[in-house]
C-alpha positions as CSV (number, residue, x, y, z in Angstrom):
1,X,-128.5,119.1,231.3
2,X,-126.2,118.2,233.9
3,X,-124.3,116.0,231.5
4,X,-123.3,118.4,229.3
5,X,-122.3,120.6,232.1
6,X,-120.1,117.9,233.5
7,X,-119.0,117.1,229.6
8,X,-118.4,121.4,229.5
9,X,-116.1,121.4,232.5
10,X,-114.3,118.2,231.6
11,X,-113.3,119.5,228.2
12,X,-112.3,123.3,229.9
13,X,-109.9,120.9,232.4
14,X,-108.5,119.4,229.8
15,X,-107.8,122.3,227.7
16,X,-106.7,123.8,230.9
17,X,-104.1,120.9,232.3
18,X,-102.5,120.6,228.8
19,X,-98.3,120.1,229.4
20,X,-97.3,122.4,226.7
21,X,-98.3,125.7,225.8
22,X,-99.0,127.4,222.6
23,X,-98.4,130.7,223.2
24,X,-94.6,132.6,222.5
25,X,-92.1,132.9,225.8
26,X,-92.5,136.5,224.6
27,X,-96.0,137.1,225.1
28,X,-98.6,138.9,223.1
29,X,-98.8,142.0,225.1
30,X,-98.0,145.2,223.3
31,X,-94.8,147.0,224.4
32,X,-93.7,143.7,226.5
33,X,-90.2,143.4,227.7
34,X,-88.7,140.7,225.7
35,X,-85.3,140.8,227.0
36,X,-86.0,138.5,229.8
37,X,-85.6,135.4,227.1
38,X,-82.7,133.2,228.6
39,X,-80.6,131.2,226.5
40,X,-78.7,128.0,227.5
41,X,-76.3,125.3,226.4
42,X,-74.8,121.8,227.1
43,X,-72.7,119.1,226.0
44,X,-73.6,115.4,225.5
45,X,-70.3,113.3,225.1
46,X,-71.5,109.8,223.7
47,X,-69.8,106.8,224.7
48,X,-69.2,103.4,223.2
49,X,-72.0,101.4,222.7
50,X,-75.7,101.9,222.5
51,X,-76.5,105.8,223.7
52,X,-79.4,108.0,224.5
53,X,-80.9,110.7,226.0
54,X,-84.5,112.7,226.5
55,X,-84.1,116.1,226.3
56,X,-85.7,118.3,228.6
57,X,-85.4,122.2,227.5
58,X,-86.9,125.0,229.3
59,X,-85.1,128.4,227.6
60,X,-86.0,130.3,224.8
61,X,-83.2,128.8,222.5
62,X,-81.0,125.7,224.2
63,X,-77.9,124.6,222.3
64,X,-76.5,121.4,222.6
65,X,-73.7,120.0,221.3
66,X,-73.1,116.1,221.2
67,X,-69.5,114.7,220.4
68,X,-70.9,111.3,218.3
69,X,-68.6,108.1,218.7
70,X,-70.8,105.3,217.3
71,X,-74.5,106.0,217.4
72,X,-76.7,108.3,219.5
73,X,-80.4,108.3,219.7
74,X,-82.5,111.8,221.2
75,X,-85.2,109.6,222.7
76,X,-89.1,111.3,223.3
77,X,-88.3,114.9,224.6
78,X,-89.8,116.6,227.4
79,X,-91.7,119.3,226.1
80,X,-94.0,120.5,229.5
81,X,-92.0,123.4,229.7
82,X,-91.8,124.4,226.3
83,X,-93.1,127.3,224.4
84,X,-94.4,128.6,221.4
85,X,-91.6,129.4,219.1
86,X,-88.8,127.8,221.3
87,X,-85.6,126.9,219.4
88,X,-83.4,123.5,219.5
89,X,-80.1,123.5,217.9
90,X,-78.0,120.1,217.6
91,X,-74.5,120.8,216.6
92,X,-73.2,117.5,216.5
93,X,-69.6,116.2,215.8
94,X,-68.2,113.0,214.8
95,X,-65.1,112.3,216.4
96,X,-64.0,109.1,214.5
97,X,-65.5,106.5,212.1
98,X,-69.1,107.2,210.6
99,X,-71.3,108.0,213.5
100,X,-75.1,108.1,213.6
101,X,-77.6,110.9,215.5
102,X,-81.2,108.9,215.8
103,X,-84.5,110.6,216.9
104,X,-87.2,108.7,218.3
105,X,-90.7,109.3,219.7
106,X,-93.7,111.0,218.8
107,X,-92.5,114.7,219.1
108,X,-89.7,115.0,217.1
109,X,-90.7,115.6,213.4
110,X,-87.3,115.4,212.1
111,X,-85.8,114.1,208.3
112,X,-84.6,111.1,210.4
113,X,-80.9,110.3,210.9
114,X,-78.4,112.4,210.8
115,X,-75.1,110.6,209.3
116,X,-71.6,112.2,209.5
117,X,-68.1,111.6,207.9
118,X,-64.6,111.6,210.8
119,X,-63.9,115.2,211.5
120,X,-67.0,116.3,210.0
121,X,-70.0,118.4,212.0
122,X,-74.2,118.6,211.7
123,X,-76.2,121.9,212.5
124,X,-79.8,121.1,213.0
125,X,-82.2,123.4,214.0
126,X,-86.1,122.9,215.4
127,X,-88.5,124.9,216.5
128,X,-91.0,124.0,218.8
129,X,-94.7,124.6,217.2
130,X,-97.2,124.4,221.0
131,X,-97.1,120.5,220.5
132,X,-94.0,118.8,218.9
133,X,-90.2,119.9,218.1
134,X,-89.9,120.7,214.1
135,X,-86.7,120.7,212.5
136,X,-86.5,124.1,210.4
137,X,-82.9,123.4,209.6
138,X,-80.4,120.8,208.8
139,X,-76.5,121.3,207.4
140,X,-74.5,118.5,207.5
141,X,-70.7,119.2,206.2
């Protein structure tokens, strides 16, 4: 008996300590103020030569857009402070030549490299689904 006790609260502290969560930034909660939903944005300049980043977001909807030289790679992003229904969106240009945006890691569930053309841009969108970043969108011009 006292094993599966211990096996009970083990398994409610692990449920308990998990890094994301699965529940909306807006709640459930019926007449709940949603307007409290923060949106942010940033810019990634890549330089010459091998380049990469984690990304860390922790708004509703973070923008970020990344001026490509050669090839850039998103490495594993940080999703503890993440939500339900969280968006991602890439906008990417390519300031010469035929640059490269990379994803790698085990929460990104992408189409896989994003290629563009000299003067050319990339819109990707993802949304995060409580465990992994999942792109909904992709237009590359």
């Amino acid at each position: 008996m006292k094993k599966l006790i211990l096996f009970s609260l083990f398994a409610v502290l692990a449920v308990a300590v998990s890094a994301q969560t699965t529940t909306p930034r807006t709640k459930t909660g019926v007449r709940h103020d949603v307007r409290n939903l923060n949106y942010t944005h940033d810019t990634i300049t890549d330089a010459v030569g091998a380049d990469s980043v984690a990304l860390a977001t922790n708004s509703y909807i973070h923008t970020y857009r990344v001026v490509l030289v050669d090839s850039f790679t998103l490495k594993q992003p940080v999703v503890t402070r993440c939500y339900l229904g969280d968006e991602l969106q890439i906008i990417a240009s390519a300031a010469s030549g035929t640059p490269t945006l990379k994803f790698t890691g085990s929460n990104w569930v992408t189409a896989g490299t994003a290629t563009l053309s000299t003067g050319l841009r990339a819109v990707i969108r993802l949304v995060f689904d409580g465990a992994k970043w999942v792109e909904a969108s992709r237009v590359v011009q």
